[in-house]
N, C-alpha and C positions, 0 to 999 in steps of 0.2 A: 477149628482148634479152640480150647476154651481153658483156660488156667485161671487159679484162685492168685490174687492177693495178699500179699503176706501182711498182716498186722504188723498199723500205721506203715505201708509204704507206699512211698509216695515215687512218682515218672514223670520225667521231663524226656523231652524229643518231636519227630515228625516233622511238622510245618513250621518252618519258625516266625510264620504271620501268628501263631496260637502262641506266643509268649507271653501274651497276659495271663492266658488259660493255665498255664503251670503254676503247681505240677499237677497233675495228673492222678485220683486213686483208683481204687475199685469200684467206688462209689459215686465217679462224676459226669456221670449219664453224658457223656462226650464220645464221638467215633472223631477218629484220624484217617484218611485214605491218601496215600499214596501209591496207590498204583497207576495213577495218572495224576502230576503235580498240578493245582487247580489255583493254585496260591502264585502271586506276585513273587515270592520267595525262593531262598532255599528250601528246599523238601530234601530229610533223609530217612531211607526205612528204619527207624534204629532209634529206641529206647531205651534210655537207662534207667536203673530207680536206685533212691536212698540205701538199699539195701546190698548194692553192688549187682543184682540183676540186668541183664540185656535182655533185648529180643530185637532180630536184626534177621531179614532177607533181602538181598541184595535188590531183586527186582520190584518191588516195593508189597504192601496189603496194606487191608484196612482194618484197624484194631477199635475195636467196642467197649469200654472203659464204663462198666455199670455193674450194681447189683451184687458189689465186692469181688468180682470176677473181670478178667479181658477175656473177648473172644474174637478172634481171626477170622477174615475168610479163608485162610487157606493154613497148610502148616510152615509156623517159622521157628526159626532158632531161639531158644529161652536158654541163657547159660545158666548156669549153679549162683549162689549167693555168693560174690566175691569178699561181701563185707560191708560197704558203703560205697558212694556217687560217685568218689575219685577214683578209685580201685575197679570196681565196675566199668568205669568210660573208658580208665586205662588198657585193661587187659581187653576191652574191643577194638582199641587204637591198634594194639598189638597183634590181635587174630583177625580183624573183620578188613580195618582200613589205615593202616600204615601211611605216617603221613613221609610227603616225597619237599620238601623244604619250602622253601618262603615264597614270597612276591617280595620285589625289587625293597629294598630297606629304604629307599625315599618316602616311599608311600607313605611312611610310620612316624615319620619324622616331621617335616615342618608341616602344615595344614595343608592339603588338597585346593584346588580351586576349580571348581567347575563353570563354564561362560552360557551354562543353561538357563537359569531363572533373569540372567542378566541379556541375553540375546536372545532366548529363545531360538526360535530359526530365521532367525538374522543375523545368522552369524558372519562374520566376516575378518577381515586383517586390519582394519582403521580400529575397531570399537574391542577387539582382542588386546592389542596393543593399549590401550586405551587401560583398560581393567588392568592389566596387569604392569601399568607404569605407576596406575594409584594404588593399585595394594604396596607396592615398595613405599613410596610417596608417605602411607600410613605409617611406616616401618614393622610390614607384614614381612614375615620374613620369606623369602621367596622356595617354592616348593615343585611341586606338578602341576603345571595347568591341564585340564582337560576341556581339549573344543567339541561342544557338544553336536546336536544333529544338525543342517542344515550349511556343512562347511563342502559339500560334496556333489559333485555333478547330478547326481541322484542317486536313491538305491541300488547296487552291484559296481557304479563305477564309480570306484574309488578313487577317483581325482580329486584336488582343490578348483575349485567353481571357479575361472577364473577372471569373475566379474565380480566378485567377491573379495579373492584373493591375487592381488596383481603381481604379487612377488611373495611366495608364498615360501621359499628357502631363503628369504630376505629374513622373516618372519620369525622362522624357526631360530634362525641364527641369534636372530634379537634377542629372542627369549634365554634361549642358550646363554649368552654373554651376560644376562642379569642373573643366572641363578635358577630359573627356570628349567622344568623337565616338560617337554610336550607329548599330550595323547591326545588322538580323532575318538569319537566315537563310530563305530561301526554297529549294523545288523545282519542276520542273516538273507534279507530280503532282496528282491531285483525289481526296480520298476516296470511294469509291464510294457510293450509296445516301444524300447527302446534298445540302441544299437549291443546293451548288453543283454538286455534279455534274450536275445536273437540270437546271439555266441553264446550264452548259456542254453540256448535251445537245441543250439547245432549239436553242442558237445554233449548233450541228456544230462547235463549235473543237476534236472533241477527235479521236485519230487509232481507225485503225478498224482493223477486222482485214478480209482480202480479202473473207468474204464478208460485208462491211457493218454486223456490229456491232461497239461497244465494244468496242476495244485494252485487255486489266488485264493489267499488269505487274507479274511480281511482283520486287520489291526488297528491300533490307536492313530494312525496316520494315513488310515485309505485299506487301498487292495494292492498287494504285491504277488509275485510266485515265488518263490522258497527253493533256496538251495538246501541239496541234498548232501549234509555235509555228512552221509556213510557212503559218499561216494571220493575214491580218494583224487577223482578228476577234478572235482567242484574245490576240495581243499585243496590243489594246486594250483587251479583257477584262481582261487580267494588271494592263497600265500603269494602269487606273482605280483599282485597286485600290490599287496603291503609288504614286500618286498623293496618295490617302486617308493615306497613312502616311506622306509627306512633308511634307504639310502640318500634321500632327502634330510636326515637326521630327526623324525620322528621318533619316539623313542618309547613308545606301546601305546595300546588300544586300550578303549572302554567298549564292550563285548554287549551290548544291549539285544532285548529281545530273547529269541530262542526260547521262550515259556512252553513248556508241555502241551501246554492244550491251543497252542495256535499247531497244532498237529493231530492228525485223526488216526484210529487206529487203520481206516482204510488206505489211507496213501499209500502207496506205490511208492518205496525209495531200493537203493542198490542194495543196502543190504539187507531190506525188512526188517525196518526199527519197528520199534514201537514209540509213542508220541515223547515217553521221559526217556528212550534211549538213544533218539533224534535230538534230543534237548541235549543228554550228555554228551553227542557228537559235536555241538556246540562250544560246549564249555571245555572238553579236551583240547579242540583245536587252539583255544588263549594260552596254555599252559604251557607252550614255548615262548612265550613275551612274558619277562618279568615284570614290566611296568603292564597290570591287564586290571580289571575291574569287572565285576559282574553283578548284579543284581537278583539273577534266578539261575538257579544249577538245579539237578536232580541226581542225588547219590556222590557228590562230589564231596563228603568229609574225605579231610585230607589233603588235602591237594591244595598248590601255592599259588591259591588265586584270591583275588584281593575280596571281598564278597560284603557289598553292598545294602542296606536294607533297602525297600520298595519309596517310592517319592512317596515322604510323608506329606499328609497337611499343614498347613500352619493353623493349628488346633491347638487346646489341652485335651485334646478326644486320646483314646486308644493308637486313633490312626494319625496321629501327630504326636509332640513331646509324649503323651501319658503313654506311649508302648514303647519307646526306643531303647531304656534301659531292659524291660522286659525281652523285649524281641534279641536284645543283642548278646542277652547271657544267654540265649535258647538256641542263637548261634554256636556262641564256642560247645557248647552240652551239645551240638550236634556234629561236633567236627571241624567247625568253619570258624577259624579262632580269629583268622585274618579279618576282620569287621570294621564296616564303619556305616554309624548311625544316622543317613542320609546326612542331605545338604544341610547347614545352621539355617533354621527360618523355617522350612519345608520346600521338598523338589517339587511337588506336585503342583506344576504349574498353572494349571486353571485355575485350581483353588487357589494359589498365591496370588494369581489378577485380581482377583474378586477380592483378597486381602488387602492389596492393595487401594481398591477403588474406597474401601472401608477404612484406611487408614492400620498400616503394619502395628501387629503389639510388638510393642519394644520389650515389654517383660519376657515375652515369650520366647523372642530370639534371642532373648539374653541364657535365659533356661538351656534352651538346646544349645548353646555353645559351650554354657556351663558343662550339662549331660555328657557332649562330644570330649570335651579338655582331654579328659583322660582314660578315653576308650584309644581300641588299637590305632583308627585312623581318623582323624580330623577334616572336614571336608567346609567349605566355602562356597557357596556360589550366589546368592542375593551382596551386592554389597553392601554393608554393615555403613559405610561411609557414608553410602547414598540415599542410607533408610532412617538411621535415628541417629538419635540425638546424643552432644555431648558427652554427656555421665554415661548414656546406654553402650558409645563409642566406649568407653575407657572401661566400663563392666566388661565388655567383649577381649579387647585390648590383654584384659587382666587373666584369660582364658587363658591367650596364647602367649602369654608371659609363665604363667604357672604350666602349661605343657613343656615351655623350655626346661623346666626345672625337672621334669619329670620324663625326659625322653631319652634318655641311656637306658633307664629301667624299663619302658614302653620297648627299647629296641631289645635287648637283655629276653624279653617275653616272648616276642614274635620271634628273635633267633630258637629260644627253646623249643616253644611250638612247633618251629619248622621239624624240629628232630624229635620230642615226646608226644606233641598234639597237645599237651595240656594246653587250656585254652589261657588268654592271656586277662582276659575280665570274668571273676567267676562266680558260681555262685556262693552265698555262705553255707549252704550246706554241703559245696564239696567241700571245701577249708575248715570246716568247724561241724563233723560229723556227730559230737558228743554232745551238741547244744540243738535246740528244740526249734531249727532255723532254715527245716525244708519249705514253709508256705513264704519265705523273707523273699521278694522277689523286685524289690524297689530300690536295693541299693548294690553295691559290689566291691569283692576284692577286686585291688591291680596286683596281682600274684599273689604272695602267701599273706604278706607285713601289711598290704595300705587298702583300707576301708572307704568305700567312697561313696558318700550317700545325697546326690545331688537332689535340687526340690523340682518337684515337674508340677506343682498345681499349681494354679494364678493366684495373686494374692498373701500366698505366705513367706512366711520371713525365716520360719524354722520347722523341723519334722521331728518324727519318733526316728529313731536309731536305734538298730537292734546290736546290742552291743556282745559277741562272745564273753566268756569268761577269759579272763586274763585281766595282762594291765594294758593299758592303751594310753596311747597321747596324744593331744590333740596341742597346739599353741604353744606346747611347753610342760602343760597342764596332765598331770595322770589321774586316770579313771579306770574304776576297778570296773571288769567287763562281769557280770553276772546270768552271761546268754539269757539278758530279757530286752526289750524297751528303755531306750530313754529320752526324754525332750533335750534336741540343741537347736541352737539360734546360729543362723549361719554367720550374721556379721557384716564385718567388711571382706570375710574370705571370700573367694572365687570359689570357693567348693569347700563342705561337710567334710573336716578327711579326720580321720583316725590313724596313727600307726604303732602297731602291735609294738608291741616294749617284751625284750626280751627277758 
């Protein structure tokens, strides 16, 4: 299938790894494939452009972006001209993917804490306890902790390790009593050659390779076999388990793994998925725990799961600070309004070792908590106390001081979202459709009123602001918006902000 371009329109959608890439013309010699999600990320079939255009099939295709034309491999839905970016995304909210309400309102509110970059897989109940006495101790104000991988007997059995954890609803309670929400992370995986794989063997929930035996995939942590989670034995299998850990007073999961392409199109599962329909059996299964967290879905716009970017680096690259703003507005434009701009610092923990051994940029994690302040979800996991300095403490500090000020309105956004989908950080050219503001991709609304243009490069003090037309204030200060460019110096703020003047 092959359609023309309308003059100047510009697409945003797909991969939301491709957030720098936006938008999109007819002319930017770029293919998108989602018919097998290849990307760390969320993937969804489903593009919108400036002009209020879609093009949206549920199963996913690959779109060819050249030559002033898109062309498809196969045929998809291309709606009528709705008008413009808001109006377009809305009326596919409305026909394609109806959104079904929130994830838990904590998640939104004080900052996350993940005990990943701080334990790695050493996790345990002395050094848990431990992080989460000194973020109080800080006067962090206490939120969700999530205990990351290695709190668990092994992959499938979902116990507390209990040489790890000696009193592990001792544990839970603590947290509980300080203010604290607690989540395990979980995968779909099973260790091989152990007492669960063997009960998952007995029962068949797990997927198979064509000619009949055990599926071992290998991933970023070895070889496991793979639950068949379109089998509905394997998810009852799964749910007795975190069942057992609920009533412990766990209170949700972090849903890791499940990526498209740790899946082949050959497996063998119950219902004959295919590798992004096995991924979305995944992420449906989180969507009864309000407290959940995901990293990679496929075709999940919509849906009240909390959606994660990919473990950035601690970079100014693309694949650390420089794409987080980018990747997170290519989120809500694709559905997934619920976001949050990995760990402050970067997740990705090898590379944060080796940052480490070179000594952490303080600027840098200063940045990305700046970026974070006032996106949907705030998240923690290097501690800030135990890495820099002073002044860099109080710049950080200053983040989640200014988040306080700003977390009615944050919650206010994600409640809408839950019911219209508009996403809750957006872009300026869905807000400001009459100004020349579809390639602005470096800064954002927080809903319709607040402009927020954080700095992500090393070394500078202040950026270009692309200012709509109106009046805006900044400090006190009014400034006539003439939808162009303008130099500000960030200051003593915690963050670049504007607010439209009515």
């Amino acid at each position: 299938m092959k359609f023309e371009c309308l003059t100047d329109e510009y697409w945003y959608g797909g991969c939301v790894k491709d957030g720098t890439k936006m938008p999109l013309t007819g002319f930017s010699d770029h293919t998108v494939d989602t018919r097998v999600n290849r990307t760390p990320n969320q993937a969804m079939p489903f593009f919108v452009s400036n002009k209020g255009r879609y093009i949206y099939k549920k199963e996913g295709f690959q779109a060819t972006f050249a030559g002033g034309m898109i062309e498809t491999d196969c045929d998809v839905y291309v709606s009528q001209a709705y008008g413009d970016l808001k109006r377009g995304y809305l009326k596919a909210v409305e026909k394609e993917f109806p959104f079904a309400g929130t994830p838990a309102p904590q998640l939104f509110q004080a900052p996350i804490y993940n005990t990943w970059i701080e334990l790695t897989f050493h996790q345990n109940e002395q050094d848990i306890l431990h992080y989460a006495m000194d973020l109080l101790e800080h006067r962090m104000p206490p939120g969700v902790i999530m205990i990351d991988d290695g709190w668990s007997e092994y992959y499938g059995n979902w116990r507390f390790h209990l040489g790890k954890f000696p009193d592990p609803e001792g544990m839970i309670k603590t947290l509980h009593q300080k203010g604290f929400q607690v989540m395990l992370w979980l995968c779909p995986f099973v260790t091989a050659d152990t007492v669960a794989f063997r009960d998952a063997l007995a029962k068949d929930i797990l997927i198979k390779r064509a000619d009949g035996e055990t599926y071992i995939v290998r991933w970023w942590n070895g070889y496991s076999a793979v639950l068949d989670m379109s089998n509905p034995a394997a998810v009852s299998w799964l749910k007795e388990q975190l069942d057992a850990l609920t009533k412990m007073g766990i209170d949700g999961f972090k849903f890791d793994a499940g990526d498209s392409f740790y899946y082949l199109e050959e497996n063998v599962t119950f219902a004959g998925t295919t590798p992004n329909e096995q991924s979305a059996c995944w992420s449906s299964f989180g969507k009864q725990y309000p407290y959940n967290e995901y990293r990679v879905t496929f075709g999940e716009a919509g849906a009240p799961l909390l959606q994660r970017l990919c473990d950035k680096q601690h970079s100014w690259t693309g694949e650390g600070v420089g794409g987080l703003i980018q990747d997170s507005l290519l989120q809500g434009m694709t559905g997934h309004p619920f976001s949050c701009p990995d760990m402050i610092g970067g997740g990705e923990y090898a590379n944060f070792g080796e940052a480490l051994k070179k000594g952490v940029d303080e600027e840098l994690f200063i940045r990305h908590a700046q970026i974070a302040a006032l996106m949907p979800a705030m998240q923690f996991s290097a501690s800030p106390f135990r890495l820099l300095g002073e002044d860099s403490i109080r710049k950080v500090m200053d983040c989640v001081e200014l988040r306080k000020k700003y977390t009615e309105k944050i919650r206010k956004l994600v409640e809408q979202a839950g019911k219209t989908g508009e996403p809750v950080i957006r872009y300026m050219a869905y807000e400001f459709p009459e100004d020349p503001a579809e390639e602005v991709i470096d800064q954002f609304m927080l809903g319709e009123d607040l402009l927020v243009a954080p700095i992500y490069e090393k070394g500078q003090t202040g950026r270009e602001v692309f200012l709509p037309r109106g009046t805006w204030m900044r400090n006190g200060i009014p400034y006539t918006g003439r939808g162009e460019k303008i130099w500000a110096e960030q200051g003593d703020d915690p963050l670049i902000l504007f607010e439209k003047s009515e």
